[in-house]
C-alpha positions as CSV (number, residue, x, y, z in Angstrom):
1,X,76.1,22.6,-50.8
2,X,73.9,24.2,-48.3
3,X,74.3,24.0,-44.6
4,X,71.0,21.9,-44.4
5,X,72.4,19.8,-47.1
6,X,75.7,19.0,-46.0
7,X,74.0,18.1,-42.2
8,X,71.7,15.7,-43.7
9,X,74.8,13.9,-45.8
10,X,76.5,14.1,-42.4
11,X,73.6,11.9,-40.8
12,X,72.9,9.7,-43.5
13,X,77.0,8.9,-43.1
14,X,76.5,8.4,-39.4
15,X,74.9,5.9,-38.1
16,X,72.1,7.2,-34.8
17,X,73.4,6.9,-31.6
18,X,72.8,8.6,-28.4
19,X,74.0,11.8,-27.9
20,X,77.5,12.4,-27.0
21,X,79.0,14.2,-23.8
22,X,80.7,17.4,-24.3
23,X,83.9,17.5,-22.5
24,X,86.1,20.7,-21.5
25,X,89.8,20.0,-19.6
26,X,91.7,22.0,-18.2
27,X,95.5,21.4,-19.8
28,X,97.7,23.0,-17.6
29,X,101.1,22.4,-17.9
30,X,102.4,20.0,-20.8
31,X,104.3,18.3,-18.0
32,X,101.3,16.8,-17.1
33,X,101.1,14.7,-20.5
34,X,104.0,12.8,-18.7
35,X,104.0,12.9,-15.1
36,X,101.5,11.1,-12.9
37,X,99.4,14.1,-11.6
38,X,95.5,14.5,-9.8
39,X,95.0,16.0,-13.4
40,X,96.1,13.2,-15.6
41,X,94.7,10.6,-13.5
42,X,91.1,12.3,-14.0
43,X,92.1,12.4,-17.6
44,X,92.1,8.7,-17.3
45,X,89.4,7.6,-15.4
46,X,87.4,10.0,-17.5
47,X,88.5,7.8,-20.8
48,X,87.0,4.9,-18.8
49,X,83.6,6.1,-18.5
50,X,83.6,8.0,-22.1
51,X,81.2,6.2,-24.4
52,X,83.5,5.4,-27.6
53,X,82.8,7.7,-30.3
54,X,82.8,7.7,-33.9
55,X,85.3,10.7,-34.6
56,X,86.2,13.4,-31.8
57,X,86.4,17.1,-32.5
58,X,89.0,19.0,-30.6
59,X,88.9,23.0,-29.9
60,X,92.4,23.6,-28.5
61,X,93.5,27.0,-27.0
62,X,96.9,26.4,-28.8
63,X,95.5,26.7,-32.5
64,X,95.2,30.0,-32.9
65,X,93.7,31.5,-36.1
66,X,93.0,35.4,-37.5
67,X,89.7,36.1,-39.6
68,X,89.2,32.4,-40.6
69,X,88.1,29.4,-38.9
70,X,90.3,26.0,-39.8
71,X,89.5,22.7,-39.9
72,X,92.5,20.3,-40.3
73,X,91.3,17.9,-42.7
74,X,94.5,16.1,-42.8
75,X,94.5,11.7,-43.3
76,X,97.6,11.4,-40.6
77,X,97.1,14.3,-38.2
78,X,101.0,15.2,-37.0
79,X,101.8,15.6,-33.6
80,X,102.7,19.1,-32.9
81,X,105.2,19.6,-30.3
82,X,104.4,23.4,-29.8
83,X,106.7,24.4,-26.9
84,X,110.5,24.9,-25.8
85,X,112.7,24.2,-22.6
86,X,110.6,21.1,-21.8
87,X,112.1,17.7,-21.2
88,X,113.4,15.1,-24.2
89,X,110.9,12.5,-23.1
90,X,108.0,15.7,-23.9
91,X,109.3,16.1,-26.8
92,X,109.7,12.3,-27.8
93,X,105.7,11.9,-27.4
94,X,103.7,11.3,-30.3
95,X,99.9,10.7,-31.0
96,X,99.5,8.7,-33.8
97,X,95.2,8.9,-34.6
98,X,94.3,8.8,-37.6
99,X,92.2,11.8,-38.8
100,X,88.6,12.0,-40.7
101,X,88.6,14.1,-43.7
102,X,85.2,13.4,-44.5
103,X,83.5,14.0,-41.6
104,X,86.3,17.5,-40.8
105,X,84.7,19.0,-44.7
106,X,81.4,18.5,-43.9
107,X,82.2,20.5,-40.8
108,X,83.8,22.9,-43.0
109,X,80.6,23.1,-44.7
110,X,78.9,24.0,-41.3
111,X,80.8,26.1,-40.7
112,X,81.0,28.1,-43.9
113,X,78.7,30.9,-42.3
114,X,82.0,31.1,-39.6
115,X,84.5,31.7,-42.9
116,X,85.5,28.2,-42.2
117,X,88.3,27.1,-44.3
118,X,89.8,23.5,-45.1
119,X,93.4,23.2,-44.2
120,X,95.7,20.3,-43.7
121,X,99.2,21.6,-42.0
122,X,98.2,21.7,-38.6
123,X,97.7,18.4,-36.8
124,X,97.4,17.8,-33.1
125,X,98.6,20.0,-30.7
126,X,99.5,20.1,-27.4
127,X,96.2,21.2,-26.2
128,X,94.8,17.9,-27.8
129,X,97.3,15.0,-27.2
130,X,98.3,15.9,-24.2
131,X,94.6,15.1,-22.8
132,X,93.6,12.5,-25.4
133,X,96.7,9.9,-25.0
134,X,94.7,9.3,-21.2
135,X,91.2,9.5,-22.8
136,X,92.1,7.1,-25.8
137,X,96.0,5.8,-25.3
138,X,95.3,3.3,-28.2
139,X,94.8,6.9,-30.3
140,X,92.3,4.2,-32.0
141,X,89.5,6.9,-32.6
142,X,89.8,9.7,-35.3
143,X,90.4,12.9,-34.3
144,X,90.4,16.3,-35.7
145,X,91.0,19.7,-34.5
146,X,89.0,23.3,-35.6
147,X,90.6,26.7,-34.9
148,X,89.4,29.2,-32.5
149,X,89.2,32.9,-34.4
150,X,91.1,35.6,-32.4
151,X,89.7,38.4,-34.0
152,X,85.9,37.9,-33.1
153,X,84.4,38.5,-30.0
154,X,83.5,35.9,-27.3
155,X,79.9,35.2,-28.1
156,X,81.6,33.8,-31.2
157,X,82.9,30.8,-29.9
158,X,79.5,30.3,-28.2
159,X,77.6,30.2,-32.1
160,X,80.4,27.9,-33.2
161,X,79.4,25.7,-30.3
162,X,75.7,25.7,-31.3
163,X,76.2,25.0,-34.6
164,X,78.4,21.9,-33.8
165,X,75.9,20.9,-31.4
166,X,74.1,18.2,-33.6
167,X,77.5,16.5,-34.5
168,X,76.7,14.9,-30.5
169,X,74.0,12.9,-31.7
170,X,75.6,11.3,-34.4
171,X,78.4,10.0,-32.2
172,X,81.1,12.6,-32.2
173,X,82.7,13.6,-29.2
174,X,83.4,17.5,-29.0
175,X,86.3,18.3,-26.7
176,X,88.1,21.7,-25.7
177,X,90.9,22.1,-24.3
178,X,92.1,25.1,-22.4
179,X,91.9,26.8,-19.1
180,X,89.0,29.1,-17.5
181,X,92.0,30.9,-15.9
182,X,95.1,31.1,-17.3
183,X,97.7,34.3,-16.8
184,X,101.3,32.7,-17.2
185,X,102.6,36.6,-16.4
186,X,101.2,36.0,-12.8
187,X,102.2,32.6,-12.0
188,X,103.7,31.7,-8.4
189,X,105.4,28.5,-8.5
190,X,104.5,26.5,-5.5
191,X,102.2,29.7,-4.1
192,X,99.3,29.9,-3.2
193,X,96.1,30.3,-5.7
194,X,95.5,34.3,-6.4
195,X,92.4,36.2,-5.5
196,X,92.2,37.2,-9.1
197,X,91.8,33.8,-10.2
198,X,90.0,32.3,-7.7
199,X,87.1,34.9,-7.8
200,X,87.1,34.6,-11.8
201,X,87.0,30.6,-11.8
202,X,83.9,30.9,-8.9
203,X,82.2,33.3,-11.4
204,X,82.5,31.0,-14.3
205,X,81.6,28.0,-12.3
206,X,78.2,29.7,-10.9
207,X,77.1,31.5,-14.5
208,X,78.0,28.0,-16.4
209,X,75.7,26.6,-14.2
210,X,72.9,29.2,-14.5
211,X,73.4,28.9,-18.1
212,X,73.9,32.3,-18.3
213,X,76.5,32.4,-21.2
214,X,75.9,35.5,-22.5
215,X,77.8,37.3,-18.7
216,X,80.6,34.6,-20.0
217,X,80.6,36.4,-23.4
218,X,80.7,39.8,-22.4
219,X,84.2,41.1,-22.4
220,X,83.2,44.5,-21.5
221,X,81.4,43.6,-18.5
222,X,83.8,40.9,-17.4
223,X,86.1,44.0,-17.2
224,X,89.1,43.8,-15.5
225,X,88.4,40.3,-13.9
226,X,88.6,38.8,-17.4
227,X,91.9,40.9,-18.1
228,X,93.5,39.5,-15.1
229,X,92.5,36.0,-15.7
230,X,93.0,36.2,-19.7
231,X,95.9,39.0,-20.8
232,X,94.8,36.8,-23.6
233,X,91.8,35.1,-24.2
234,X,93.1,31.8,-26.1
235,X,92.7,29.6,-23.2
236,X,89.0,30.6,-22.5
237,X,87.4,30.1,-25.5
238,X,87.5,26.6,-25.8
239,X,85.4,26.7,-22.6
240,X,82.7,29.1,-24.6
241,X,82.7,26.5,-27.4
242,X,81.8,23.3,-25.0
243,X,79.2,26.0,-23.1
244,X,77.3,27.0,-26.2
245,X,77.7,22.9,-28.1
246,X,75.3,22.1,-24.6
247,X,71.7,22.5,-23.9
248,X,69.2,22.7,-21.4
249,X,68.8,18.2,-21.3
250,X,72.4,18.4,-20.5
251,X,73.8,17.7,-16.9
252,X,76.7,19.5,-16.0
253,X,79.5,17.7,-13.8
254,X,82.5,18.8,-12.5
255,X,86.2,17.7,-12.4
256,X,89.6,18.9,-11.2
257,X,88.7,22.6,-10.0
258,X,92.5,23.9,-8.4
259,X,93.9,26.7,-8.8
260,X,97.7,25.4,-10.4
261,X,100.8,27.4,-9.9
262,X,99.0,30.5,-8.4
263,X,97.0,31.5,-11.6
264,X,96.1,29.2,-13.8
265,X,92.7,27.2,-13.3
266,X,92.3,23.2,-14.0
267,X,88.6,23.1,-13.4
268,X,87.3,20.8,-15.8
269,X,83.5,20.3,-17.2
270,X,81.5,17.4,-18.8
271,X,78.0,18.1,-19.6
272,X,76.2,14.5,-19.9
273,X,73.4,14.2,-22.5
């Protein structure tokens, strides 16, 4: 089935609906999935003024994938508690949405021209419940997740956006999850926020909202002010996705912006249809 073919089952399967928002967060810390925090209580309100969505597609800096992209097209996502030396009551948490095979092949089909494959091991990670228990705590919406290739270059993430793009106005919610600065080999518990990442979070902040994506997507020319904000660039991408999902109808608001624990940025993005 063609890419043209599988979009036009997708919207005959979908009801019309205005388009959706496209939401980046800034995860941080899992701890903050449990404690009362500036960054969970914006996770919350935010739920509150989210129009309910049909399915919601999560790119999470914590699924991780080489040469393919996955879609987790699994009935009963699991809830994947990917860390260690965390508290019990972390561990203890669990996201029970249901999934949406359907709609998570046709994106596979989308996708095809991205190597997209099906796959149905992974689940939700981290990077997804930890956010989505204060946007939807009922986990009454399906949810999937898509991979983020590490092998391609950044403008990759920015195509992968594009093509998702028209899943918005069929009523899914696209969401990343990540950080625009995140170097846990730098972090300064209870210190003060790091020129590094403060002058890498201002640039990302001023060439999001020039639309100019294509500085964002330029490794080389990010230089060293990418390799100090991203010894690797997991936690960025998600960002690129949201970025290149948006278009020029969209308004762009921000959220939490701090600098956490010296080097790792919370700013978070919604850009309103």
């Amino acid at each position: 089935m063609s890419t043209v073919q599988t979009l036009s089952a997708l919207r005959d399967r979908l009801s019309p609906s205005d388009r959706m928002p496209l939401v980046f967060l800034g995860h941080g810390s899992p701890m903050n999935a449990i404690e009362d925090t500036e960054y969970s209580r914006a996770w919350t309100a935010l739920g509150k003024n989210l129009p309910r969505p049909k399915a919601i597609l999560v790119v999470s800096a914590h699924w991780m994938t080489k040469g393919t992209t996955l879609v987790d097209v699994s009935a009963m996502p699991r809830t994947i508690h990917d860390f260690y030396g965390f508290p019990q009551e972390l561990f203890d948490q669990q996201y029970n949405a249901h999934g949406d095979p359907a709609l998570a092949r046709e994106v596979t089909a989308l996708l095809s021209s991205h190597h997209a494959q099906e796959d149905d091991t992974w689940g939700l990670d981290h990077g997804a419940w930890s956010v989505l228990k204060f946007l939807y705590p009922d986990a009454d919406v399906p949810v999937f997740q898509v991979s983020i290739d590490m092998t391609q270059d950044l403008s990759y993430q920015l195509e992968i956006g594009q093509i998702l793009s028209d899943l918005r106005g069929r009523g899914v919610l696209i969401l990343g999850s990540g950080n625009v600065v995140h170097n846990l080999r730098a972090l300064d518990w209870g210190g003060k926020p790091q020129d590094f990442a403060i002058a890498f979070d201002k640039l990302f902040a001023e060439k999001l909202e020039d639309r100019d994506f294509n500085v964002l997507a330029d490794r080389k020319g990010l230089g060293t002010l990418l390799r100090m904000a991203h010894p690797t660039v997991d936690h960025y991408l998600p960002a690129l996705t949201i970025a290149g999902a948006s278009d020029t109808r969209d308004q762009l608001t921000w959220m939490t912006d701090s600098i956490d624990l010296g080097s790792v940025s919370m700013r978070s993005f919604v850009f309103h249809a």
